[in-house]
C-alpha positions, 0 to 999 in steps of 0.5 A, spaced: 493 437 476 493 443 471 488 446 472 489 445 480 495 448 480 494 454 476 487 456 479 492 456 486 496 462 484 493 468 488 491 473 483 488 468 479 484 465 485 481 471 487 478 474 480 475 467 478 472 466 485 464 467 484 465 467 476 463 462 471 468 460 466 470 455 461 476 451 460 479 448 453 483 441 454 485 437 449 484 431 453 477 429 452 476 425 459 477 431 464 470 433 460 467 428 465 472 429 471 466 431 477 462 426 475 467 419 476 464 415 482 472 412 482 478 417 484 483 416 488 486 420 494 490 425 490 484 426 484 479 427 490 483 433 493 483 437 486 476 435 485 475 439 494 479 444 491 476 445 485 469 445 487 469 452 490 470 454 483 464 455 477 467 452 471 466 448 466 471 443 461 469 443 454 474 438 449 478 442 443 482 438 438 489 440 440 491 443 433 485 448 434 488 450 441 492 454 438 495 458 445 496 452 449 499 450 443 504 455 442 506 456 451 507 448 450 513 449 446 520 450 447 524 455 444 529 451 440 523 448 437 521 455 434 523 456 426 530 460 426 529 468 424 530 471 418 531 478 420 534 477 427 537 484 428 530 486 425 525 482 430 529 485 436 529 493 433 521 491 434 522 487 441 526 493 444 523 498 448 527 505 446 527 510 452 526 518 450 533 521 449 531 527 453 530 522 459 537 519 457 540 526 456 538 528 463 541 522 466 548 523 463 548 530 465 546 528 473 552 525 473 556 531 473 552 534 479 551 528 483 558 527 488 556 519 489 557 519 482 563 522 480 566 518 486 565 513 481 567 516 474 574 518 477 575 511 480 574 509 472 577 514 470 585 512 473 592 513 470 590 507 466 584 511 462 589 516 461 595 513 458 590 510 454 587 516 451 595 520 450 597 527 452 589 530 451 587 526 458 592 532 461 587 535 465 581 532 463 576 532 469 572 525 470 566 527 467 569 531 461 572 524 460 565 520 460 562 526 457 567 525 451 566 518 450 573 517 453 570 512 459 566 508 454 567 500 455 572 502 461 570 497 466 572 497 474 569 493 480 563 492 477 563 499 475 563 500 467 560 506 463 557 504 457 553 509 451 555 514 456 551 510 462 554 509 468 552 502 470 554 497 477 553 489 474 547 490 469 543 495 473 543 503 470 545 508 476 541 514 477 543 521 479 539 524 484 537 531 479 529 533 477 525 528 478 529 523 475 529 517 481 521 519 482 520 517 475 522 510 477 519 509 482 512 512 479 514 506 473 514 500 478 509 503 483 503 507 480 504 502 473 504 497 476 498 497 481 501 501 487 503 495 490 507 496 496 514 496 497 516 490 497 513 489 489 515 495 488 523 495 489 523 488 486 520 491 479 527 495 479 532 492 483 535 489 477 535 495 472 536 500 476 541 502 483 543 508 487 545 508 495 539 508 499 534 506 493 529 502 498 529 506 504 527 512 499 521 507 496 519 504 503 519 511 507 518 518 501 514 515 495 510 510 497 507 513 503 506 520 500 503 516 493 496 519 493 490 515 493 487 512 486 481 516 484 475 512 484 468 514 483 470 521 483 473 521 490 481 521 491 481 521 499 478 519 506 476 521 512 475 518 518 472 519 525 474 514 531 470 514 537 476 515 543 471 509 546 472 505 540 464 505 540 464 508 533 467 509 526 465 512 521 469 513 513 467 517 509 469 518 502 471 525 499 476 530 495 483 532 498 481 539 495 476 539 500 474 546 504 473 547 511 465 548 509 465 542 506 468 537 511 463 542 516 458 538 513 460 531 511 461 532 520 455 535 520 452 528 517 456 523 518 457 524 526 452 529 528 446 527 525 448 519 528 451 520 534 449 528 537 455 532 538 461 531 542 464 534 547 472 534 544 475 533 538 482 531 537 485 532 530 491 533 527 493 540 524 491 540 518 489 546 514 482 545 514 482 545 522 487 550 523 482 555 519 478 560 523 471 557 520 473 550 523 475 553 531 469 558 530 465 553 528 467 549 534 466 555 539 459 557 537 458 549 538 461 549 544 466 543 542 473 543 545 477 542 539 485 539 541 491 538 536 495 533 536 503 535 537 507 536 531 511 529 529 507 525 535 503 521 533 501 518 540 497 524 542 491 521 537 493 514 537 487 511 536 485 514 529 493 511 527 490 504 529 484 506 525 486 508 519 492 502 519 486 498 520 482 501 514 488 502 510 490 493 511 482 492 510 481 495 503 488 491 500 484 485 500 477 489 498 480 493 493 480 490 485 487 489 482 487 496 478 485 500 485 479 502 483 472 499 487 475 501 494 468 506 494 464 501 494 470 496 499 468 502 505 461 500 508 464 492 508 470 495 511 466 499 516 462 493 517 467 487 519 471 493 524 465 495 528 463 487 529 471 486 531 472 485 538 477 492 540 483 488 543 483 495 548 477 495 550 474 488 550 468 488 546 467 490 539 464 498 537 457 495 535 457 491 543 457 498 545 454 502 540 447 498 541 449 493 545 449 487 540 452 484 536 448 484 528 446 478 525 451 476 520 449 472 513 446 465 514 449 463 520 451 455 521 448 453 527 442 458 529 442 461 535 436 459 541 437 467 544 435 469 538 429 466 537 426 467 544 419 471 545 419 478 544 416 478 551 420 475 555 426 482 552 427 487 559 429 493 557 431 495 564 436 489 564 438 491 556 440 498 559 444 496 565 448 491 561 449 496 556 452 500 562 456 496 565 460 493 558 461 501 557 464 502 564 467 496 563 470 498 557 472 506 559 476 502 565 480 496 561 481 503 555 484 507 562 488 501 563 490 499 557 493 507 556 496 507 562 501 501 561 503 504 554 505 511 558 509 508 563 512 503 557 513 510 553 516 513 559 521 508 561 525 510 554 524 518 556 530 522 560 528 526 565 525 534 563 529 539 563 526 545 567 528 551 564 529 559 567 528 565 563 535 567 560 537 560 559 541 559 552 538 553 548 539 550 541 533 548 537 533 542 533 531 543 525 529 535 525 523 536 523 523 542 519 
């Protein structure tokens, strides 16, 4: 049951899929475990479950099991320390005290914070300290160490850190709060939000704290180096009819995204008739729109802070970006090596706008798959009998039949996305406006 239950934790369930391993046991009898002709019900559903799973059970002498042996015991039965305070100096983690020092100045700087100091620093503290509180500011009083061990509504100030409960509260100055987050996102695997906040949640607080996480820092962490490359492009087919993900450099030139372009979408698919992009440096350059002159392609950007005018790319890149959570190792490396496997499993899903899946109407099949269950009579038809007028109109009409379910599919999401839109304003020359800084 042991082994069951620890093979059903996640990580540990998807490393050893596929990986001989052994395992150690002091109980002799599960050596012969897959080979019982009698089990009951329960031991006959560990032995379906573990069947997926390559591994062998070796017996050892529970004295030599060591490990095992030391994860078993409970704490009470371990011999008392001698040295206590010396074997905690060597468990404790010391933060740098210039990091420290940072913290106990932003203090001073942070409103939020000093809000909090003065709500410590009451008529109560300053009886306390005598007639030296007299004009004493709340951070002169934390500074001084007058504030050390005062406590009030869960707010206490302790070796000069202001605490709420059991959590540090960092001042927003440098990059003080970044730091946290790069200690529980980038340390720590570049998990999601989720994970993330919850590594800090208990040691650590300032207003907004998970917002600041979910919307700033992790959609802005850059992607983990991997084979040389830190970036990907993706070019989508407005149909849906082809993908293609490219590894690359974010300091990639105009020149060199030219010719990733070049071999990636041209010498597979010809030249388009339009580009929709965002507005990027690389495309904004002279070379890209000179490029797209001189070959005739109409280039079109997408409007700043709307990101419905190319929405089949933000689906795509959503797609792409779910796909190699599952692809991925736990370190975040080998995501190169996911891209044609993720390419692969998108091109043979069925696009629920158009109706068909992008190699449907790519090639007008779908490819064979690894070793199918039931195999399929079409496929093995003589090759006589194959007419390539009938492949051609039928590969016709699943495009139109796809551009039309496209068309409506976009029509609906415009009159859902008018329905929350007011009516435009029609302007004159000399009408007084105020321009919205939102977004700047």
């Amino acid at each position: 049951f042991i082994i069951a239950k620890n093979l059903q934790e996640y990580p540990v369930r998807v490393d050893l899929l596929g990986v001989p391993f052994t395992v150690f046991s002091d109980h002799r009898t599960l050596e012969n475990f897959a080979e019982q002709k009698h089990l009951s019900r329960r031991q006959a559903r560990w032995q379906e479950f573990l069947s997926q799973y390559d591994f062998k059970i070796v017996y050892i002498l529970g004295k030599d099991n060591a490990p095992a042996d030391a994860m078993s015991r409970k704490p009470q039965s371990s011999s008392p320390t001698r040295h206590p305070e010396t074997t905690a100096s060597i468990l404790r983690v010391h933060p740098e005290p210039q990091w420290l020092e940072t913290v106990k100045q932003g203090y001073s700087s942070d409103t939020w914070c000093t809000r909090l100091l003065s709500s410590l620093w009451d008529p109560v503290a300053q009886s306390a300290v005598g007639p030296n509180a007299l004009g004493v500011t709340a951070e002169d009083a934390l500074h001084r160490g007058w504030l050390n061990g005062r406590e009030r509504y869960g707010v206490c100030v302790r070796a000069g850190l202001l605490y709420i409960g059991e959590r540090l509260v960092i001042p927003r100055i440098a990059a003080l709060r970044e730091d946290v987050f790069a200690l529980a996102h980038d340390a720590l695997g570049h998990w999601g939000t989720e994970k993330s906040y919850a590594a800090i949640r208990a040691s650590y607080y300032w207003p907004n704290m998970r917002k600041e996480l979910e919307t700033l820092y992790v959609p802005a962490c850059p992607l983990p180096e991997d084979e040389g490359f830190n970036c990907i492009l993706t070019i989508t087919d407005r149909i849906g009819a082809d993908l293609r993900i490219i590894p690359c450099r974010a300091d990639l030139s105009a020149k060199e995204l030219a010719t990733l372009f070049f071999r990636h979408w041209y010498c597979k698919n010809g030249l388009p008739l339009e580009v929709v992009s965002d507005r990027d440096k690389l495309f904004m350059s002279k070379f890209w729109k000179a490029l797209h002159r001189l070959t005739g392609v109409k280039l079109k950007m997408s409007t700043l802070f709307h990101p419905d005018t190319d929405g089949s790319s933000g689906r795509s890149n959503r797609t792409i970006i779910q796909a190699l959570r599952y692809h991925v190792e736990r370190n975040q490396k080998g995501w190169v090596r996911a891209l044609p496997l993720v390419r692969f499993n998108h091109m043979n899903t069925i696009n629920a706008l158009t109706g068909f899946t992008p190699f449907q109407l790519l090639f007008g099949r779908h490819p064979r798959v690894i070793l199918p269950l039931v195999s399929n009579p079409e496929t093995n038809t003589p090759a006589e009998t194959f007419d390539a007028n009938k492949f051609l109109s039928r590969l016709d009409a699943d495009v139109m039949e796809a551009q039309d379910n496209l068309l409506l599919a976009k029509s609906n999401q415009a009159y859902h996305a008018d329905k929350s839109r007011g009516l435009e304003h029609v302007y004159k020359v000399g009408d007084k406006v105020l321009l919205s800084t939102f977004h700047c």
